[in-house]
VOKOLKOL-247940 format. One record per residue (C-alpha): x, y, z. Coordinates in steps of 0.02 Angstrom, whole numbers, plus 32768, in hexadecimal, padded with zeros to 4 digits. Layout:
BEGIN
NODE     X     Y     Z
NODE     X     Y     Z
...
END
This chain:
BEGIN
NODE     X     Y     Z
NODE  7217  BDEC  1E01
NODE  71D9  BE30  1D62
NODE  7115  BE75  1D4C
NODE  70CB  BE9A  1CB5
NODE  7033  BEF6  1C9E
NODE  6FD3  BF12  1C10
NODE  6F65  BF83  1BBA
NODE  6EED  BF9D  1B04
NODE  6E77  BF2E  1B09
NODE  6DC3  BF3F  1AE1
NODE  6D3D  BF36  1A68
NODE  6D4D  BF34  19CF
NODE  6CEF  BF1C  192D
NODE  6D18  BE9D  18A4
NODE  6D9D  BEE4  1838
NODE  6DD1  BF5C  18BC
NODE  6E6C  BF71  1903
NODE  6EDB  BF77  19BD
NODE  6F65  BF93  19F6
NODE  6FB4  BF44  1A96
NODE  703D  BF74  1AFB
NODE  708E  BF17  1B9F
NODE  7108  BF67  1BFD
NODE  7184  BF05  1C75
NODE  71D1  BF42  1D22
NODE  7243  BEF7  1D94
NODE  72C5  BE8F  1D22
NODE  7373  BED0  1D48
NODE  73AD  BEA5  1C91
NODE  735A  BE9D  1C00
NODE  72D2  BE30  1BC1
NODE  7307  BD89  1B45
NODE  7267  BD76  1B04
NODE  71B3  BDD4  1B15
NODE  710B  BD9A  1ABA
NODE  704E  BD93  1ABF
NODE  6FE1  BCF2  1AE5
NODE  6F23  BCF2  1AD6
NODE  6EB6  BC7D  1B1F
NODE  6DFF  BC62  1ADF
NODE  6D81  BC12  1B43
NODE  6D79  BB5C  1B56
NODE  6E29  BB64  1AEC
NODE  6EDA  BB4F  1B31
NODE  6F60  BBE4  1B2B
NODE  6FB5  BBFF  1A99
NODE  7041  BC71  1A52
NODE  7019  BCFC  19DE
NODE  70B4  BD59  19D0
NODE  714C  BD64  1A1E
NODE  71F9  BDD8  19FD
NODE  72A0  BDAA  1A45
NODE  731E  BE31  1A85
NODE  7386  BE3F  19DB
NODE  72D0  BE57  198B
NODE  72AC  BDA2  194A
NODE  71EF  BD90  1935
NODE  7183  BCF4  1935
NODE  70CF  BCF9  190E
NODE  7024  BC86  1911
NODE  7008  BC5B  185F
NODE  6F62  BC9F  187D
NODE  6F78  BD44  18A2
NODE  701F  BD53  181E
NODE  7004  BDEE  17AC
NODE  6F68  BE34  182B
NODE  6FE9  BE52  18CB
NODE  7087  BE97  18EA
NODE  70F2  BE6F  1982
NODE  7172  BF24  19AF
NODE  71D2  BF29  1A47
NODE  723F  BFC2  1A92
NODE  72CF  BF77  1AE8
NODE  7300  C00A  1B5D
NODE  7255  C01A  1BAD
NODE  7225  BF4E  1BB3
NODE  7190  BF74  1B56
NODE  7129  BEE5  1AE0
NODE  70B3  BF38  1A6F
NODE  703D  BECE  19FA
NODE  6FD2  BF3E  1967
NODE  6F46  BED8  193B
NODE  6EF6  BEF6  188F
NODE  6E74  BEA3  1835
NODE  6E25  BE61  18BE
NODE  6DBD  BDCD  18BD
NODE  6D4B  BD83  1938
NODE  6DA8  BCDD  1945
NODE  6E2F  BD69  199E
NODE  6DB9  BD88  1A31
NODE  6E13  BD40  1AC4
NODE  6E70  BD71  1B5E
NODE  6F31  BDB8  1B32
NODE  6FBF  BD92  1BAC
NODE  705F  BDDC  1B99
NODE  70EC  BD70  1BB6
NODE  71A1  BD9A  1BE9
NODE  723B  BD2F  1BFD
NODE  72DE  BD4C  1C31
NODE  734A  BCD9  1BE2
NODE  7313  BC4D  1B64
NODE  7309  BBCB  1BD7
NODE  72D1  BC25  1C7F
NODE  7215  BC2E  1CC3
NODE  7178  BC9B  1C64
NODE  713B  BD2A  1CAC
NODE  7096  BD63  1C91
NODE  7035  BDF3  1C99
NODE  6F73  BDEB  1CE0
NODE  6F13  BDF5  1C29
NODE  6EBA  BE67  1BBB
NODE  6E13  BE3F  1B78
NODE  6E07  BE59  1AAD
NODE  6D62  BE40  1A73
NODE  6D4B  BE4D  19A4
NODE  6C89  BE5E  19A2
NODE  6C0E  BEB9  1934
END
């Protein structure tokens, strides 16, 4: 069973930057794929970045040139360094882990980012 917790979140003003980091326990090999999801309210999840083992990124076309997506392979860790924020960013981030392409998501609890002035 994997867990992933999270941690960085906060407020933020407009402009401002964060940086995220999830850190996974419990897989006895390592991770295919890890990412960040947000979820705003009254919207449905959706990806914002996600890096595969051999360091293939995939990003949210809004939040391309604002976020970078870095991972550190030995330790399972997901980090996500959030710059020009923007209040359309405020949302709840979930980390997301899978261990092969095609097996299950795990998901950490959230992190509230709020981009507020």
């Amino acid at each position: 069973q994997v867990q992933l917790v999270e941690s960085g979140g906060g407020l933020v003003q407009p402009g401002g930057s964060l940086r995220l980091s999830c850190a996974a326990s419990g897989a006895s090999a390592r991770i295919y794929g890890m990412g960040w999801y947000r979820q705003a309210p009254g919207k449905q999840r959706e990806l914002v970045a996600a890096v595969t083992s051999g360091s293939s990124t995939n990003y949210a076309d809004s939040v391309k040139g604002r976020f970078t997506i870095s991972r550190e392979n030995a330790k399972n860790t997901v980090y996500l360094q959030m710059n020009s924020l923007k209040p359309e960013d405020t949302a709840v981030y979930y980390c997301n882990a899978k261990l092969l392409p095609s097996s299950p998501n795990y998901w950490g609890q959230g992190t509230q980012v709020t981009v507020s002035s």
